[in-house]
Structure formats: structure tokens, C-alpha cells
C-alpha positions as CSV (number, residue, x, y, z in Angstrom):
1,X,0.0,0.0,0.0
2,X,1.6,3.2,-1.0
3,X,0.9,6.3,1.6
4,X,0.7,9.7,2.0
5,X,1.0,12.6,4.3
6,X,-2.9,12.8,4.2
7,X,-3.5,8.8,5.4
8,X,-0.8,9.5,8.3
9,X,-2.4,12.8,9.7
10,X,-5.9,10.7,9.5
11,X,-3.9,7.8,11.4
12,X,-2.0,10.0,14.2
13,X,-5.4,11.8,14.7
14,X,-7.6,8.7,15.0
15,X,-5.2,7.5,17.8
16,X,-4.1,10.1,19.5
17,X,-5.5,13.0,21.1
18,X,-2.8,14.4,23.2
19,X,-2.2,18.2,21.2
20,X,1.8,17.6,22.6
21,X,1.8,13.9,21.3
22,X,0.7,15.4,18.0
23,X,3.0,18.2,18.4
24,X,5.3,15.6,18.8
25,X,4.6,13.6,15.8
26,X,5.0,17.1,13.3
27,X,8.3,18.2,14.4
28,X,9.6,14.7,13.7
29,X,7.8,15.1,10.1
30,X,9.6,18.2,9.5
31,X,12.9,16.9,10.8
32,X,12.6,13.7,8.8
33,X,12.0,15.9,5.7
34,X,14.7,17.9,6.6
35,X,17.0,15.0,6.3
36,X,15.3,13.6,3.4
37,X,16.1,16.8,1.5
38,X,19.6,17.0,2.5
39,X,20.2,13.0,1.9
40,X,18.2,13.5,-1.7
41,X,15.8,10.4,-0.4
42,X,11.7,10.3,-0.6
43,X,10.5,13.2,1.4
44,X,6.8,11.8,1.2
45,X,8.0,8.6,2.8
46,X,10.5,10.1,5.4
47,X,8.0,12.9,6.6
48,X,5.2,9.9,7.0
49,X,7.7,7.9,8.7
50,X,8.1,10.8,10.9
51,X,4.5,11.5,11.2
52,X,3.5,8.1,12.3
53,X,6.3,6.9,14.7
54,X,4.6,7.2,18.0
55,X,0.9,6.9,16.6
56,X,-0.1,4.5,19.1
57,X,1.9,5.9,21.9
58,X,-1.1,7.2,23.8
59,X,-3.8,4.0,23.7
60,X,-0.6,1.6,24.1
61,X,2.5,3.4,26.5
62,X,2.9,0.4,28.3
63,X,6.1,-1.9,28.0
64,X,6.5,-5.1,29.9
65,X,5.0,-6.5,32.5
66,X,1.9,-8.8,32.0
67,X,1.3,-7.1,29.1
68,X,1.3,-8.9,26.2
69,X,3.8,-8.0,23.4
70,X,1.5,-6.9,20.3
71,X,-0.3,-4.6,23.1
72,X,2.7,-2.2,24.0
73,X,4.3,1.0,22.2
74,X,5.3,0.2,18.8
75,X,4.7,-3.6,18.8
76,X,1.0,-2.0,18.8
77,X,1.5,0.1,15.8
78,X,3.2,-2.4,13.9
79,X,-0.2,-4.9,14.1
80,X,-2.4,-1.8,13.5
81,X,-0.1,-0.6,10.9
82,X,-0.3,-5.0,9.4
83,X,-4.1,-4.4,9.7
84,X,-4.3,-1.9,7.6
85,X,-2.7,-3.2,5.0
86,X,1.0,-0.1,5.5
87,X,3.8,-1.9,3.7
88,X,6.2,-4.2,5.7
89,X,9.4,-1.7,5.0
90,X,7.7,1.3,6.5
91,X,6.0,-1.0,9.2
92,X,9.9,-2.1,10.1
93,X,10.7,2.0,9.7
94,X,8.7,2.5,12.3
95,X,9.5,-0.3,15.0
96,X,13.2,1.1,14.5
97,X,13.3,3.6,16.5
98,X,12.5,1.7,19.8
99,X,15.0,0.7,21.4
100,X,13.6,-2.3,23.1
101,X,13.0,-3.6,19.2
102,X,15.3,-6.1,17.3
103,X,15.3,-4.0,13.9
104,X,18.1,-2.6,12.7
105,X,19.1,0.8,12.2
106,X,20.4,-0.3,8.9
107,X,18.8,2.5,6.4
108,X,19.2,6.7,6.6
109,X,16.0,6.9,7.1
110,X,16.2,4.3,10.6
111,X,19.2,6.0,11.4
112,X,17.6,9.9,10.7
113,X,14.3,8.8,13.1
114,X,16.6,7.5,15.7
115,X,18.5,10.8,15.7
116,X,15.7,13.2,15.9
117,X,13.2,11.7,17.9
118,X,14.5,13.1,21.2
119,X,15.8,16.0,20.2
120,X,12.7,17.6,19.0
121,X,11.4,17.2,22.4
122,X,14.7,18.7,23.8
123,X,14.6,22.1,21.7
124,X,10.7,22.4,22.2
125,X,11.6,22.5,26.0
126,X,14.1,24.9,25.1
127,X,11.6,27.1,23.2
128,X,9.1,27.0,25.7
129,X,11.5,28.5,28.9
130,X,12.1,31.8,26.5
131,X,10.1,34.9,27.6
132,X,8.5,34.8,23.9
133,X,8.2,31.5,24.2
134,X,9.2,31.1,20.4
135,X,10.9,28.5,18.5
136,X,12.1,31.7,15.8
137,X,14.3,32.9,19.1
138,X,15.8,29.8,19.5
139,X,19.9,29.5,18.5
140,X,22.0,26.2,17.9
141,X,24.0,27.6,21.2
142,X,20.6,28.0,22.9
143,X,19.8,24.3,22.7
144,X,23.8,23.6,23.4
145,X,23.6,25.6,26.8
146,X,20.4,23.8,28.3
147,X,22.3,20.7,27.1
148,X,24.5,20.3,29.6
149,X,22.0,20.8,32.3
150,X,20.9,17.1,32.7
151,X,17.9,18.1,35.1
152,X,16.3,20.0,32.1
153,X,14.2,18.3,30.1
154,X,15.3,15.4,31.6
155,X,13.6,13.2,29.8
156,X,15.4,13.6,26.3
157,X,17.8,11.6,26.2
158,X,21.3,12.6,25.3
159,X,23.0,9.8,24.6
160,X,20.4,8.6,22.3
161,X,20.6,11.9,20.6
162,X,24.7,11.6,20.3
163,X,25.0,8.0,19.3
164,X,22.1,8.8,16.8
165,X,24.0,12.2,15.0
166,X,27.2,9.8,15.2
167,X,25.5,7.1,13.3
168,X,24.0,9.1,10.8
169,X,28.0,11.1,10.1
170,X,26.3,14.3,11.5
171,X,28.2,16.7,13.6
172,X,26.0,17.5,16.8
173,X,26.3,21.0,16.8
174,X,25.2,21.1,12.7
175,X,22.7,18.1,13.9
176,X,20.9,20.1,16.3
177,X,20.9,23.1,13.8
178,X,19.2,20.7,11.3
179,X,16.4,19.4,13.4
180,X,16.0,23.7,14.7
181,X,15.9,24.9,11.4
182,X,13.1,22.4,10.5
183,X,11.0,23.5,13.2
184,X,11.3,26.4,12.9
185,X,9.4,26.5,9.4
186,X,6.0,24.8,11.5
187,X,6.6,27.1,14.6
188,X,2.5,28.1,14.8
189,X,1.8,24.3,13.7
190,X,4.1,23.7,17.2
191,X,2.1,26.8,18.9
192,X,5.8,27.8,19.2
193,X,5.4,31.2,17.3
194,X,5.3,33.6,20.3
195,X,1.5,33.4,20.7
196,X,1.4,31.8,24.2
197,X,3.7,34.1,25.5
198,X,0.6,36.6,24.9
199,X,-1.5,34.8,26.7
């Protein structure tokens, strides 16, 4: 089944309701594109790749346990995804960038989702401690400074974000400016655009 942007916005918004969640899902869309431009690969597929990843994040955040496998994050997606008839390669795509999965980061595109995942979270964080509380204020440096303080946003994981700009042969510092730069072209799509700082 061949996809596009349009069937991946209907699937993230049939599962998920969370406004950050989807937030979450269109920075890594405009990251992945990013990269897809810069690597010359599909930008349809990468962006929908991006789109997608954490679909089923909300209905299925559980890992382990008594749960069964095909119920927690990502295992989830992948039998909704099977379902629904999404081809195996972007099905795999998506289950890379769990770490807890067996697939292989063997493609750009695995390696790029890896890579930006986190960080997207880390520089919306960034954006949101500004007085403007804009995304268009944010520098490269910015992000860099807020870095090294491991108690903010402490939930984006450096090292992931590291090993994942290694892997792909991106400098950090370039890496992060990549993922910013993206961003920064859907800044009112992220409500990042100075608005809530009016509010």
C-alpha cells in the first residue's frame, strides 16, 4: 500500500488526542523531511515515517510487564499498521526507532528517526523556557547551553541523541541546527510562534 502525508495525519489523529503527542509527531515530520532533503531520499516517505512513529503511543504506553507483546508502544502500531494493510518496509521504519525492538538501524531513514526523535522534544523544551516562548528565538547555542544541564528536560535523552547524529556522520552542533531549522518552518503548527507568550 503506497501512503501519503494525508492517510498518516488521519492515522496520528484517529489515535491520539494528546495536542503535545501530536505536536510531537509534526516536528519529527519536519525533521525527517529535513534530512530527506539533504540525503536526496523520498520526502513523502520520510516525513510519513516521521508522522507516524509514536501513533499509538497514547492508547498503548505500556512496555512489559503482563502485558502482552502486540499490546505495548510500537509492537501496537506495527499490528495496526499490518491491519491496515501499510507496507512491511515502512511497518519495520517505524519499529526502528524503539530501542527495546530487534530491527536494525540499517537505512538513513532508521538512522535519521533514531537521531531526531529526542531531540525535538529537547529544543521544544528549550523554546518553551524563552520569555516569547518562540521556537524563531531559538539558536544552535541555545539548545547547546540547556544541554548540559541534565535536570532539564530530563527526559530527552542525550545519549540517544549523540549516538544517533554519530551514526547518521552528523556533527552534533550542525545536527541540532538541522532538526532547529526544520521547526522552525512549522513554529505556529508547534504553537511555538510567540503566541502563548501573549497569553
Amino acid at each position: 500500500m503506497d501512503v501519503n502525508r494525508e492517510q498518516a495525519w488521519s492515522l496520528l489523529t484517529e489515535y491520539t488526542q494528546s495536542p503535545n503527542l501530536i505536536k510531537h509527531g509534526l516536528a519529527v515530520e519536519a525533521a525527517m523531511r529535513a534530512y530527506a532533503r539533504r540525503f536526496g531520499e523520498d520526502e513523502e516517505r520520510w516525513g510519513v515515517v516521521g508522522l507516524i512513529h509514536d501513533f499509538d503511543y497514547e492508547r498503548y504506553p505500556e512496555m512489559g510487564g503482563d502485558t502482552p507483546q502486540d499490546e505495548w508502544h510500537t509492537y501496537a502500531g506495527a499490528r495496526i499498521l499490518r491491519e491496515r494493510g501499510w507496507s512491511g518496509d515502512i511497518i519495520q521504519d517505524v519499529l526502528s526507532h524503539a530501542s527495546y525492538v530487534n530491527v536494525a538501524r540499517d537505512t538513513l531513514l532508521r538512522k535519521a528517526l533514531f537521531a531526531v526523535d529526542e531531540l525535538t522534544g529537547l529544543i521544544i523544551a528549550v523554546a518553551l523556557v524563552r520569555p516569547s516562548k518562540s521556537i524563531l528565538d531559538v539558536k544552535v547555542k541555545s539548545v547547546k547551553k540547556k544541554w548540559k544541564d541534565r535536570s532539564f528536560a530530563a527526559g530527552a535523552n542525550r545519549e540517544d541523541i549523540e549516538a544517533g547524529a554519530l551514526t547518521l556522520g552528523v556533527e552534533l552542533g550542525e545536527h541540532i541546527g538541522v532538526v532547529l531549522e526544520s521547526m522552525k518552518g512549522i513554529a505556529p503548527e508547534l504553537g511555538l510562534d510567540g503566541r502563548l507568550a501573549s497569553q
